[in-house]
C-alpha positions in Angstrom: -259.6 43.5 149.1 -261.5 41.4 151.4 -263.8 42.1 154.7 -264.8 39.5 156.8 -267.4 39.1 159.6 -267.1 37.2 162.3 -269.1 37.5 165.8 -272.9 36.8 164.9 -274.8 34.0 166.9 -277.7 33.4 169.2 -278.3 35.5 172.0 -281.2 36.4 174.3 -282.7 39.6 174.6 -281.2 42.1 176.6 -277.7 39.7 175.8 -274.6 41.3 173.8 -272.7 40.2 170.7 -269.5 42.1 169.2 -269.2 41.8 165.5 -265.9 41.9 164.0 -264.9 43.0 160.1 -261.3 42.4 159.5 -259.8 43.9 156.6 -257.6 42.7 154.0 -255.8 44.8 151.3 -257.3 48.3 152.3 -256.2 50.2 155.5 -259.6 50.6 157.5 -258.2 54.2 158.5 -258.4 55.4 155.1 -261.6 54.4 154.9 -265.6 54.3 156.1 -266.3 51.4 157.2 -270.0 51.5 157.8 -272.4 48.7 158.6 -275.4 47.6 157.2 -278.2 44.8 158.0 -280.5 43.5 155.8 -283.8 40.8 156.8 -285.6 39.0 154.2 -287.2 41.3 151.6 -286.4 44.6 152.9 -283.8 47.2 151.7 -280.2 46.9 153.3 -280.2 49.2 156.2 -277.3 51.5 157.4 -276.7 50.7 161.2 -273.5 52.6 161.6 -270.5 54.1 160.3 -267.3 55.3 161.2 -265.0 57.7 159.7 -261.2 57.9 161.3 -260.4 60.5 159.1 -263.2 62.7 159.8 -263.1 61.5 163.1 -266.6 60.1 164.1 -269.0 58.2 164.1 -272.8 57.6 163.4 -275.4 55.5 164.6 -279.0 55.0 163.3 -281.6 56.1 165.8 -283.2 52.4 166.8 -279.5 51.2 167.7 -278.1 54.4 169.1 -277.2 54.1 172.6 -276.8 50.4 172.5 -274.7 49.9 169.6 -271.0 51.1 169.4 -268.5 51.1 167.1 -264.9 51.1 167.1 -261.9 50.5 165.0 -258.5 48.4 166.2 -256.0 49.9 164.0 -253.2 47.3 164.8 -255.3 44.5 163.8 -257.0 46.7 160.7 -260.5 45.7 162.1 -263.3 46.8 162.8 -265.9 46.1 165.9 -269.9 46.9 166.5 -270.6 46.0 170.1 -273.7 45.4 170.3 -275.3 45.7 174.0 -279.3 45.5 174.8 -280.2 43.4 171.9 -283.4 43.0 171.2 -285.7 40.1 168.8 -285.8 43.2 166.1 -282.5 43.2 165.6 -282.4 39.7 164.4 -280.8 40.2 161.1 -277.9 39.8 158.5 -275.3 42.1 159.3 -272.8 43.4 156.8 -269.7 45.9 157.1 -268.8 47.7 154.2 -265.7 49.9 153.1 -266.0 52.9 151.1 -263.4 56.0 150.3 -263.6 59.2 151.6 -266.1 60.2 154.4 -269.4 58.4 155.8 -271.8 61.2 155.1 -274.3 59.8 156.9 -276.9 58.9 156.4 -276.8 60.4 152.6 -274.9 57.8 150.8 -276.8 54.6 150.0 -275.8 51.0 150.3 -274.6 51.0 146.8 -272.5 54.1 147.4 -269.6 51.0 149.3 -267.3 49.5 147.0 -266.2 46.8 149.2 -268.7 44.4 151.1 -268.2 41.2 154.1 -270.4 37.9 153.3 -272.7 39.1 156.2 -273.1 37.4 159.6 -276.4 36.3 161.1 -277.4 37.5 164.4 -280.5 36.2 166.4 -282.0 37.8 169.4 -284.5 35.5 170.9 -287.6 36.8 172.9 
């Protein structure tokens, strides 16, 4: 099973970046597929998930509204748009596969059994 990121970069604020997590050897339908940042010394943090077999998705309060996220079925990937960044969301960001439902926000980082190398995204002021 591999996940890999793709999408991170430099962008002002206000600016927009889509992340990208294309799967390998799972079928991202089957799955929740959430994802996760993580800065320097602090605890990975859920940003979103997403759940075709439940059928939804959920956001964590300082991205919802702005960030969306969306599954492309044909190319087994999985997208975060990410619209009205701002310099605190300058982070790693991670997507991260797990089977059965997202059960947000109950089930911790370590709750994922498969995890991307993480792509860096930079929001300057």
């Amino acid at each position: 099973v591999q996940l890999v990121e793709s999408g991170g970069g430099l962008v002002q604020s206000g600016g927009s970046l889509r992340l990208s997590c294309a799967a390998s050897g799972i079928t991202v339908d089957d799955y929740a597929i959430g994802w996760f940042r993580q800065g320097p010394g602090l605890d990975r943090e859920g940003v979103s998930c997403i759940s075709r077999s439940e059928g939804t998705t959920y956001y964590n309060d300082s991205v919802r509204g702005r960030f969306t996220t969306f599954t492309d079925n044909v190319k087994n990937t999985v997208y975060l748009q990410m619209n009205k960044l701002k310099p605190e969301d300058t982070t790693v960001y991670y997507c991260a596969a797990r089977r059965g439902q997202c059960w947000w926000p109950a089930v911790p980082p370590v709750m994922y059994e498969y995890w991307g190398q993480g792509t860096q995204v930079t929001v300057s002021s």
